[in-house]
N, C-alpha and C positions, 0 to 999 in steps of 0.2 A: 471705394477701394482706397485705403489706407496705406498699406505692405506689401514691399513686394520683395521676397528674396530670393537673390542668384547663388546657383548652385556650383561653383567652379572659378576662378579667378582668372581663366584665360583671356585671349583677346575677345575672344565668343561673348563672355560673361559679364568681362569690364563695356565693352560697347552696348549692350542690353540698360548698361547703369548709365553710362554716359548719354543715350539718348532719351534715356528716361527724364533725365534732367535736363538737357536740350529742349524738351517739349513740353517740358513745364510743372512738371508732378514734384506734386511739395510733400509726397506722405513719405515714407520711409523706405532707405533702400539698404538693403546687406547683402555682401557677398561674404561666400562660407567660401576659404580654402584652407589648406595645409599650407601654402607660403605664405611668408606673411603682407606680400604685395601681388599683385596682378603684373608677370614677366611677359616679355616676347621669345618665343622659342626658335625663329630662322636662324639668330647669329648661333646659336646654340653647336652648329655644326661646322662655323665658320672662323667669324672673328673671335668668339669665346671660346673657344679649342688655342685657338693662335696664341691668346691672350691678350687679343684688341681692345675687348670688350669689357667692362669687369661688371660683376653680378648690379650694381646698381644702375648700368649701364640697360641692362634688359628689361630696365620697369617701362611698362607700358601707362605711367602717369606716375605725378608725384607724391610722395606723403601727402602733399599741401592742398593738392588737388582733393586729394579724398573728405579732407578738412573742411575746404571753399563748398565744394557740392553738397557734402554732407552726406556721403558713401559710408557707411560702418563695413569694414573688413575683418572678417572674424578669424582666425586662425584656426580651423577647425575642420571636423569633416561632418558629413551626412549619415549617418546611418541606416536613417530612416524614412517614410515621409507616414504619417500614419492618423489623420492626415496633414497634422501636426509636423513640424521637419527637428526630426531629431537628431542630437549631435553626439561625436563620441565623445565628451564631455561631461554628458548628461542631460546639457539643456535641451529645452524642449522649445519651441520657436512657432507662432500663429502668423501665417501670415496669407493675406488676400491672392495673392499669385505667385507662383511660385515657379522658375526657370534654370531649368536644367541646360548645365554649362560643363557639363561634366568628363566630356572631350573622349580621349581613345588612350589606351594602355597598348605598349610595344607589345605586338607577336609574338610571341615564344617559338623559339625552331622545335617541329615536332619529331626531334631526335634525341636521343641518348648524348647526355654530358650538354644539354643545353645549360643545365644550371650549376655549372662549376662557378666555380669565383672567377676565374677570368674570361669570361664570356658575359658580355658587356651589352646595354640598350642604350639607346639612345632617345630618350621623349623628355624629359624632365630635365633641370639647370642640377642634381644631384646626380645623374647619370653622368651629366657631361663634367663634374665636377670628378669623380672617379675616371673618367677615361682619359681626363686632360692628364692626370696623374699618370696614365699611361705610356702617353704619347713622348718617348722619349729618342733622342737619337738615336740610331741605329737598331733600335728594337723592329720587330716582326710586325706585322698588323695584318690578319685575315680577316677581311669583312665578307659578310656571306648577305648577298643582295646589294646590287649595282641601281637600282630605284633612284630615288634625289637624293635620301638622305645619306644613302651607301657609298654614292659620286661624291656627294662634297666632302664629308670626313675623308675617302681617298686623295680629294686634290690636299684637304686640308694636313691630313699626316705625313703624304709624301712631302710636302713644303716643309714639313717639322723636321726631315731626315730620319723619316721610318724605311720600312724597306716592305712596303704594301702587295696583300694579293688581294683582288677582289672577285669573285666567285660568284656567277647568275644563273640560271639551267636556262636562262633568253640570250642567245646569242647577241642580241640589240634590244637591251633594255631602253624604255621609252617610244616605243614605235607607237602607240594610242595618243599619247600623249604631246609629241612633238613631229610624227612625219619620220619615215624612215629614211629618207635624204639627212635632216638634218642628228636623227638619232644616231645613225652610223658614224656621223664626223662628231661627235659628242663621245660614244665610245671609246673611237679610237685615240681620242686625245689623251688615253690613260695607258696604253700603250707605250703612244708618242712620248711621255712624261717618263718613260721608265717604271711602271706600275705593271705587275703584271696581272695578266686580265683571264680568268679561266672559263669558260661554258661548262657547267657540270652541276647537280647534282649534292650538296652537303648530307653524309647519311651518319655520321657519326662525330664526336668530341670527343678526345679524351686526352686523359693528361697523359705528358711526357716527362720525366723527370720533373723542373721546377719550371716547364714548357707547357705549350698543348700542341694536340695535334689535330687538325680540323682531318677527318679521312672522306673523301667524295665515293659513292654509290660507285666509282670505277676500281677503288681502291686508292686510288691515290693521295698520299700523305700530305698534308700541308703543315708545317713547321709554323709557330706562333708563337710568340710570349702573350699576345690578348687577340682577341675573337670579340671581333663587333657583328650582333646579331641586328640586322639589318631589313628582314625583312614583309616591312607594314606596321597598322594599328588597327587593337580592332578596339569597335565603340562601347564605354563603358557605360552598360545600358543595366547594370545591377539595381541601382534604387528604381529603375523604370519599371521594370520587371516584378520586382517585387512589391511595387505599388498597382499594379493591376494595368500599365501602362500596356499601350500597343505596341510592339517593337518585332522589327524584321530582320537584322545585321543593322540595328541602329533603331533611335527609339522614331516610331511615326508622328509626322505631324503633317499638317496641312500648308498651306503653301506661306502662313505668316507665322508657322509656328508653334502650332497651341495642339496638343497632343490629344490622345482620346478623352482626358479629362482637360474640361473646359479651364477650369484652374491652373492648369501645368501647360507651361510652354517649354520645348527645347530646341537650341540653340548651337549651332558648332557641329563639332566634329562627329558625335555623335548622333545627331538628329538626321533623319531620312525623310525627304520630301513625297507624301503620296498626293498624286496630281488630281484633277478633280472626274477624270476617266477614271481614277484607281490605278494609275499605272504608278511602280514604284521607282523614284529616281533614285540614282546613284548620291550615294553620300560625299556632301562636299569637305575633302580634306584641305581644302586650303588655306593660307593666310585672308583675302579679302573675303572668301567662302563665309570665313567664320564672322565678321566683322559686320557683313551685311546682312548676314543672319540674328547676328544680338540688336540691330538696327531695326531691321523687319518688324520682329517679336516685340519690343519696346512701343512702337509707335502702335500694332497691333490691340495690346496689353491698354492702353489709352485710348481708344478707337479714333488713333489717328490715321491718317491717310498715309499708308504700305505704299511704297516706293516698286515699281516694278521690276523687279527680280531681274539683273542683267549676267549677261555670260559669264562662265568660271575662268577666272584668270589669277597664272599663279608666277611665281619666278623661281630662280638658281642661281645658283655661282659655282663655277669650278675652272681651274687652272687658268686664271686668267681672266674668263670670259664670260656675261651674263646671257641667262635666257629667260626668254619670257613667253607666256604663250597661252592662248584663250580657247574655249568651244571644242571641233571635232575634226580633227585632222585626219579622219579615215571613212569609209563610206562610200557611196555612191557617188559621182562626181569628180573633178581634176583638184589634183595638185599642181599648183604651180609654184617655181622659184623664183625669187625674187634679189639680185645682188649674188655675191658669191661666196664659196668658202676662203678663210684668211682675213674678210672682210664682215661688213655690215651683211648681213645673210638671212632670209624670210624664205619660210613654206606657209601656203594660202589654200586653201581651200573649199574648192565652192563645189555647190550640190547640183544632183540633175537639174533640179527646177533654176539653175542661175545664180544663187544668193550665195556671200560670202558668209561662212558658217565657224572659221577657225584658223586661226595664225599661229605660227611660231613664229620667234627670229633667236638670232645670236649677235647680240651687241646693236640690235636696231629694234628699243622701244618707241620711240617714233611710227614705224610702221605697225605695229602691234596695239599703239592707241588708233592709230587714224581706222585699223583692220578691225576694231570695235567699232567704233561708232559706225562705219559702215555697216557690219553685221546687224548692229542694234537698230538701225533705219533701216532694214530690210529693203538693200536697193540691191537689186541686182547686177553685176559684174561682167566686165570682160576679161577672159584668163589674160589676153595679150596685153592687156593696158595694163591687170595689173603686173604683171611679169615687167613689164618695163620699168627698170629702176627712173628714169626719167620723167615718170606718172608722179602728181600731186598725188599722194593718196588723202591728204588731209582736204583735198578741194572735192573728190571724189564724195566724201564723208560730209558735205554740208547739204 
């Protein structure tokens, strides 16, 4: 094996390169995207709306780096794979492995006036580069979908002096994902903020004069100069598919990676884990999701030794305050709280069988590392020790 090229410049894509060459492989490595560097996409919603960040800011490595390694970055896309990787350029491209990095395209709202010009996505540093244009004082902003990314742009516009609705038919959005203790006090900090916060339904767009108007399933008008379409991605599994690939709401692979065709691995956002039961896991959208996936695949790709697959753990920011949060906060089994709200603040929870299985916190990663490595040692728990903020959790964890 000679070649191996990444399909995608994500963080997915670039860590697939980067451990390729961490473990020693001196043949050729090329990643195909349309940017001309491999960005990170979390500030995208944050400090690069603010204007903290500026676009060189979001390289996820440097020119120099690509140089030192000896990473080729093609500025290009895919076309094809046939079984050759074809580009829209023309060329045609041989290579020994070939790894899809291909990641997830923003949801379209499946209503009428989704695709006016003022109705905005957010996935890409060109989306965000359009809506920062947006985001001006006193202007309107309806976002439709209160998810992560629909919270942050709201803490992040309100801060700009918009004058924000945000819109979910989930009365508490995040309940799967962080515990409905702490989901509820997360919501309502948009509220608290002066944001106003609707439950309802989005069934139509349409323009208002040099305006829009977002109308919910009840009737009710919502007034906007832009419309952030908010919510999801789904996985861009086109070159999978059309390469005879196995794909389910995401392309399949096996647990380090390597798709129905022994050749093709994918990687990120788009790639869907089937376990060796056949049962199909959910696709991980996350930042480390995707990073320990291009890691995986690479040492795989080399028949090095696969690192074992540990919990999904993601983060956020909004008005103020981070969160972080691992595994399954819902299920069989207790929730416990750990600290309070206003402060350092954790929900834990453990399974019938005893073991801790998934944390949140707010403003306490501390507890959220120590609540991994617990989880990852499969030691079983006390609700009350851990509920007691006065508990070593990190001694709990050796």
């Amino acid at each position: 094996m000679n070649t191996v090229l990444v399909v995608g410049g994500g963080l997915a894509g670039l860590s697939t390169a980067r451990r390729l060459r961490e473990l020693g492989f001196e043949g050729s490595v090329t990643i195909v995207d349309p940017a001309p560097l491999p960005y990170d996409r979390p500030p995208l919603s944050k400090t690069f709306l603010l204007g903290e960040t500026t676009e060189e800011g979001l390289l996820l490595a440097s020119a120099e780096w690509y140089a030192e390694n000896k990473v080729e970055v093609l500025k290009d896309s895919v076309v094809a794979l046939r079984p050759d990787v074809e580009l829209v350029s023309g060329e045609t491209i041989r290579a020994d492995r070939v790894v899809l990095a291909t990641g997830s395209r923003a949801r379209r709202l499946p209503i009428s006036g989704a695709d006016l010009p003022g109705v905005r996505s957010l996935r890409t540093v060109a989306d965000a580069r359009r809506l920062r244009e947006d985001l001006q004082p006193d202007r309107e902003l309806v976002i439709v979908g209160a998810g992560l990314i629909g919270a942050e742009v709201a803490s992040t516009a309100h801060r700009l002096g918009l004058r924000v609705t945000l819109v979910d038919p989930v009365e508490t959005p995040l309940v799967p994902a962080v515990g409905r203790d702490l989901a509820t006090y997360l919501h309502d900090m948009h509220r608290k903020a002066g944001i106003r916060v609707i439950t309802g339904q989005a069934g139509e767009i349409r323009r208002d004069g040099s305006r829009y108007a977002v109308v919910l399933a009840d009737g009710t008008a919502l007034q906007a100069d832009t419309v952030l379409s908010a919510v999801g991605g789904v996985p861009d599994i086109g070159l999978a598919s059309a390469a005879g690939l196995a794909t389910c709401d995401g392309i399949v692979v096996d647990a380090n990676g390597r798709t129905s065709n022994p050749a093709v691995y994918a990687v990120g956002d788009s790639a869907r884990v089937r376990l060796a039961d056949g049962t199909l896991t959910r696709r991980g959208e996350h930042w480390e999701a995707a990073r320990q996936s291009g890691e995986r695949a690479a040492a795989a790709i080399l028949g090095a030794q696969v690192e074992p697959q540990v919990s999904s753990w993601f983060w956020s920011d909004r008005h103020g305050v981070h969160v972080e949060a691992f595994g399954r906060l819902r299920g069989l089994g207790t929730t416990v709280l750990r600290g309070r709200p206003g402060g350092p603040w954790a929900a834990l929870h453990i399974n019938a069988a005893g073991y801790l299985v998934g944390a949140a916190a707010i403003d306490d990663s501390t507890t959220v590392r120590a609540a991994r490595r617990i989880a990852e040692r499969r030691r079983q728990v006390d609700p009350a020790e851990l509920a007691d903020p006065t508990t070593n959790l990190r001694k709990l964890a050796r």
